[in-house]
DRENTIFI-146506 format. One record per residue (C-alpha): residue number from 1; residue in three letters; x, z, y. Coordinates in nm, 3 decimals, padded with zeros to 5 digits. Layout:
@n NUM&res ala&xx X&zz Z&yy Y .
...
//
This chain:
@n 1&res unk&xx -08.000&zz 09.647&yy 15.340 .
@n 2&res unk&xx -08.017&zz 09.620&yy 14.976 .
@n 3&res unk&xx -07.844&zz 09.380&yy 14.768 .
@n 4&res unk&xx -08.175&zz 09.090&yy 14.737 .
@n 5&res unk&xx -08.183&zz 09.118&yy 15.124 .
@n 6&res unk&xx -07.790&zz 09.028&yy 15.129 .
@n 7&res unk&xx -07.814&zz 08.752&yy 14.936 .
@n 8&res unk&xx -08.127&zz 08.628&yy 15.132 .
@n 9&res unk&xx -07.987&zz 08.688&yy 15.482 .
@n 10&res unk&xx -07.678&zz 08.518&yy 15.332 .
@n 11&res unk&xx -07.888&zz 08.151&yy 15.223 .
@n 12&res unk&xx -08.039&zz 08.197&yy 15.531 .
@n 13&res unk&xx -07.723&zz 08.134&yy 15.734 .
@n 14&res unk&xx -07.603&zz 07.866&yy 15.514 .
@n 15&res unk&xx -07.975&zz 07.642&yy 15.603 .
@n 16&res unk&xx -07.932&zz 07.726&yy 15.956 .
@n 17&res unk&xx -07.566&zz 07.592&yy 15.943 .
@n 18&res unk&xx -07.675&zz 07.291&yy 15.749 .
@n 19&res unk&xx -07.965&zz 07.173&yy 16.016 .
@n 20&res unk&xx -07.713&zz 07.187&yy 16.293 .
@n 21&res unk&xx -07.445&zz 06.971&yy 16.111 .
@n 22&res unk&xx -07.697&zz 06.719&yy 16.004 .
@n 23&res unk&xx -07.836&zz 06.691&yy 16.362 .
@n 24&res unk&xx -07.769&zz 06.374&yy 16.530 .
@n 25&res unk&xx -07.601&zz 06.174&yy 16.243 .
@n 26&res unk&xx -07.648&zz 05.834&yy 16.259 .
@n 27&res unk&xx -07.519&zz 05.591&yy 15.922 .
@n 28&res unk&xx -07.135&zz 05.556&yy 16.012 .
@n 29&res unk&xx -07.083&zz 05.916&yy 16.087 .
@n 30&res unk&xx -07.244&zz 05.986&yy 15.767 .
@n 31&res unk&xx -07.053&zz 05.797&yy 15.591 .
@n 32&res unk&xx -06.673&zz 05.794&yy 15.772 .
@n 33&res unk&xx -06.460&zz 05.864&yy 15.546 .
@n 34&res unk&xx -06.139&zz 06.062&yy 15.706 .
@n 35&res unk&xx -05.798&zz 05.912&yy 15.615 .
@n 36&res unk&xx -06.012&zz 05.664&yy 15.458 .
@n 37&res unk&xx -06.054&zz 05.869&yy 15.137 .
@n 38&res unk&xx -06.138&zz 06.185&yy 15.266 .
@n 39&res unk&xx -06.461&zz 06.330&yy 15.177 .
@n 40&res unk&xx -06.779&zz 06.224&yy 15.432 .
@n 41&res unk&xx -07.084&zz 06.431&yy 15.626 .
@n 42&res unk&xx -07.334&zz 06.292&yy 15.399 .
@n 43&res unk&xx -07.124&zz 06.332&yy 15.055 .
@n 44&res unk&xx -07.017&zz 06.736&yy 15.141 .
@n 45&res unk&xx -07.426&zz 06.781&yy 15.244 .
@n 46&res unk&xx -07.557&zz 06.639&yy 14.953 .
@n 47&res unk&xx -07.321&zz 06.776&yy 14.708 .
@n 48&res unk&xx -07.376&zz 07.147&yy 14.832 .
@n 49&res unk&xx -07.742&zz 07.093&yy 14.846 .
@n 50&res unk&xx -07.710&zz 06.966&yy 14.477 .
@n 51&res unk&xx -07.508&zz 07.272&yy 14.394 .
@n 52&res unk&xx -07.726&zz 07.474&yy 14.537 .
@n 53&res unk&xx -08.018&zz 07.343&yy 14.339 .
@n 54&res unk&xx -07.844&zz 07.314&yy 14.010 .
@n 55&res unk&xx -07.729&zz 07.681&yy 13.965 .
@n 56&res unk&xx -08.038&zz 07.823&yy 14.161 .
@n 57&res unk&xx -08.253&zz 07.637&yy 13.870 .
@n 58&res unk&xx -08.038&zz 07.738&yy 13.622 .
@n 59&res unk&xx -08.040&zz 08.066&yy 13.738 .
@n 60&res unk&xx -08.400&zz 08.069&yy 13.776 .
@n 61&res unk&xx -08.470&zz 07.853&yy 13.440 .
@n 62&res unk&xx -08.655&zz 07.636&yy 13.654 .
@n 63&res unk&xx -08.695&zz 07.248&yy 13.763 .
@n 64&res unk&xx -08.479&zz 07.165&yy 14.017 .
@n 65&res unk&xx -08.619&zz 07.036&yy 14.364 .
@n 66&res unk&xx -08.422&zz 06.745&yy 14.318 .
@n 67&res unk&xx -08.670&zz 06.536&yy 14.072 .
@n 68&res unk&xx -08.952&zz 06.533&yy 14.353 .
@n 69&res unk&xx -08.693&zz 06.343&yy 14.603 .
@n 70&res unk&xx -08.591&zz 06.039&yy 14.466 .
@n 71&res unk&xx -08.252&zz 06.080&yy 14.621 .
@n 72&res unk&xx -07.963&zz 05.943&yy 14.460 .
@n 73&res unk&xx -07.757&zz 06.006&yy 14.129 .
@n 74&res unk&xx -07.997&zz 06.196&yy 13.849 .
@n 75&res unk&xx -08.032&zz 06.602&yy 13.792 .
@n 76&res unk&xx -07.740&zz 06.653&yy 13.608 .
@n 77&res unk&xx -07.484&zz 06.502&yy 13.872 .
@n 78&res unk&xx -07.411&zz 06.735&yy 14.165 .
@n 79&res unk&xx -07.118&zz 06.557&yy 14.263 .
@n 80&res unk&xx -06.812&zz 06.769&yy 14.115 .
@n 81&res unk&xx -06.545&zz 06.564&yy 13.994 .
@n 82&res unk&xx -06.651&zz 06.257&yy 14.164 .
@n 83&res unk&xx -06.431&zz 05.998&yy 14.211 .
@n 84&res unk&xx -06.345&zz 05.814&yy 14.513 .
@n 85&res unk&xx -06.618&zz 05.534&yy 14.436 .
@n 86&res unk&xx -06.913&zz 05.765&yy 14.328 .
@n 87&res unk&xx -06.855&zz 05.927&yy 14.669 .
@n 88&res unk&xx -06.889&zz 05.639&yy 14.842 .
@n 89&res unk&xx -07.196&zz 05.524&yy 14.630 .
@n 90&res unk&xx -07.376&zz 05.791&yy 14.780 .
@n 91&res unk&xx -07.523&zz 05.670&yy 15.030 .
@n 92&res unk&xx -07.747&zz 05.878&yy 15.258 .
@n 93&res unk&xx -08.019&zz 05.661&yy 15.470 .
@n 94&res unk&xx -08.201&zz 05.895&yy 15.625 .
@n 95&res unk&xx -08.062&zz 06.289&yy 15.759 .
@n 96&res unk&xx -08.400&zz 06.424&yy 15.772 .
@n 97&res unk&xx -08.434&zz 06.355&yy 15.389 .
@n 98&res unk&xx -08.145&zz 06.555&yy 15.330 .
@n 99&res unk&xx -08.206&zz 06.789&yy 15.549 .
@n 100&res unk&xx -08.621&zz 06.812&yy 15.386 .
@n 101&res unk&xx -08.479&zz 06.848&yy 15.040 .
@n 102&res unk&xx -08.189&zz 07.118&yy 15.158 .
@n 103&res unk&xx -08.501&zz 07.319&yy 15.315 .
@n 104&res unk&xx -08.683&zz 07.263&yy 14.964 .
@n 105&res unk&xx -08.376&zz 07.425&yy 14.793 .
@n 106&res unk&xx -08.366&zz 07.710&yy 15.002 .
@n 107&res unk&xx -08.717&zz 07.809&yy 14.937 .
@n 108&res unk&xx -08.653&zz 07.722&yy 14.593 .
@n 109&res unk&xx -08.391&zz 07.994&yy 14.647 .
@n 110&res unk&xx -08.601&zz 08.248&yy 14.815 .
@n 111&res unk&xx -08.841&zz 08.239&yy 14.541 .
@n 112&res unk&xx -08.579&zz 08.339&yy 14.267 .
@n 113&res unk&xx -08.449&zz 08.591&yy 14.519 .
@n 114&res unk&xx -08.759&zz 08.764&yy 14.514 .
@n 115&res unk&xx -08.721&zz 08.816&yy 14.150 .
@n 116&res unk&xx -08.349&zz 08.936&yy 14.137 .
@n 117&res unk&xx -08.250&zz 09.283&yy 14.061 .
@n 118&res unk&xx -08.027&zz 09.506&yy 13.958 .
@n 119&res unk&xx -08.036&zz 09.421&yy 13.577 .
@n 120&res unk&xx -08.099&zz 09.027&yy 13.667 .
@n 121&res unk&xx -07.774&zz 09.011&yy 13.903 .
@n 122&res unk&xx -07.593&zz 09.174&yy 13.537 .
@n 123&res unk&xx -07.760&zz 08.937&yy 13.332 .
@n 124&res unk&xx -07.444&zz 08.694&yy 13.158 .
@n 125&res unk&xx -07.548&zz 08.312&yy 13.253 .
@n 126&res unk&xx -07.164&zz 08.170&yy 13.162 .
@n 127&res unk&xx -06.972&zz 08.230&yy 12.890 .
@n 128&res unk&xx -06.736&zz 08.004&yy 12.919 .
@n 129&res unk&xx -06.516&zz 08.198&yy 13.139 .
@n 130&res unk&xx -06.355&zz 08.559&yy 13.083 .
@n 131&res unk&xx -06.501&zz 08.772&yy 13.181 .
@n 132&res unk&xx -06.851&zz 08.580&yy 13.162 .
@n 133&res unk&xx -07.004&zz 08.487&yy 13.450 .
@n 134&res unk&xx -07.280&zz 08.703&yy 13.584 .
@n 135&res unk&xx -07.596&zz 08.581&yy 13.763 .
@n 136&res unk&xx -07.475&zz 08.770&yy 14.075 .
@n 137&res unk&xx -07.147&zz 08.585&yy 14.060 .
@n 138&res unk&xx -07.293&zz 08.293&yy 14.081 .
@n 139&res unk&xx -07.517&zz 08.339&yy 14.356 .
@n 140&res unk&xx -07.180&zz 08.464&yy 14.539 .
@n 141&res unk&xx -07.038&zz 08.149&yy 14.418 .
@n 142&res unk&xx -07.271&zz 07.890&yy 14.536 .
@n 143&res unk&xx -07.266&zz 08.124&yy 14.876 .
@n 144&res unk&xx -06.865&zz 08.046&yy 14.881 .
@n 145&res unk&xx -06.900&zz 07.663&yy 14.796 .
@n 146&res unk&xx -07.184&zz 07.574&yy 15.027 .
@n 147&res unk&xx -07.000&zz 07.831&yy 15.297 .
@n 148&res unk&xx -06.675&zz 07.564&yy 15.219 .
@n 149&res unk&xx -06.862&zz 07.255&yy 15.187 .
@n 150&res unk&xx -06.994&zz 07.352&yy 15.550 .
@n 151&res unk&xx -06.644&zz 07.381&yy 15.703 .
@n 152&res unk&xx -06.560&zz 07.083&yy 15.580 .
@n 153&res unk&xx -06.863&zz 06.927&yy 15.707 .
@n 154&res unk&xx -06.789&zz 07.042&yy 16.032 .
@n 155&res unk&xx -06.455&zz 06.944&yy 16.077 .
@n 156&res unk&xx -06.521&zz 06.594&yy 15.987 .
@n 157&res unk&xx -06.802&zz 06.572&yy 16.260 .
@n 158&res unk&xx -06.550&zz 06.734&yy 16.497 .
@n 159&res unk&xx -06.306&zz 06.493&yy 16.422 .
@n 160&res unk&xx -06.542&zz 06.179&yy 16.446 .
@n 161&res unk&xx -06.593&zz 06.345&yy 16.856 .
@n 162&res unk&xx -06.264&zz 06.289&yy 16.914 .
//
């Protein structure tokens, strides 16, 4: 498997894990927040998807999927550093929107796979950092925070079972 089949097989198992948390949740479980501060479903679901679509459109130097959804919060907020009441402002009505959109991302994703190689995943995209971040770290980046965001998904459901 080369390295653009990795990465692919890799998004792939983040949008399968994403469907199967979003499955089944009605309003509170979207919105429980553990402890009472903690972060909830619909918060860690839309924030990776926003991730997701931020870097993969900055990667990509295209629009992001997120302007054709009317979802909350504009383009340039993908949730990091929120504070405890801009997490609970977003509010998530409907799964299936989130779960549309997330699918939208993904082939948003695909499509700039398709163009990555060796000299693309080499390419500098951050220079802020030291060393400067490469396009392929990123794309292992956003693999690691949606991968995290996930877990953390997950555990909250489990705990709202309980």
């Amino acid at each position: 498997m080369d390295v653009r089949g990795l990465l692919t097989e890799g998004f792939g198992r983040i949008t399968e894990l994403y469907d199967g948390l979003a499955e089944g949740l009605d309003d509170e479980s979207l919105h429980h927040r553990p402890g009472g501060t903690g972060n909830p479903i619909g918060w860690l679901l839309w924030h990776l998807a926003r991730v997701q679509d931020h870097h993969v459109a900055g990667l990509a130097d295209s629009a992001q999927v997120w302007e054709r959804f009317g979802l909350p919060n504009d383009t340039d907020d993908i949730g990091f550093g929120h504070t405890s009441e801009q997490v609970d402002a977003v509010r998530i009505t409907d799964p299936a929107l989130l779960v549309e959109y997330h699918h939208e991302v993904t082939l948003a994703t695909a499509r700039y796979l398709e163009t990555v190689d060796e000299k693309e995943l080499e390419r500098e995209v951050d220079q802020r950092w030291d060393p400067p971040v490469t396009a392929g770290v990123r794309l292992v980046s956003i693999q690691g925070d949606c991968l995290q965001h996930l877990g953390q998904a997950a555990y909250v459901k489990g705990l709202l079972r309980h």
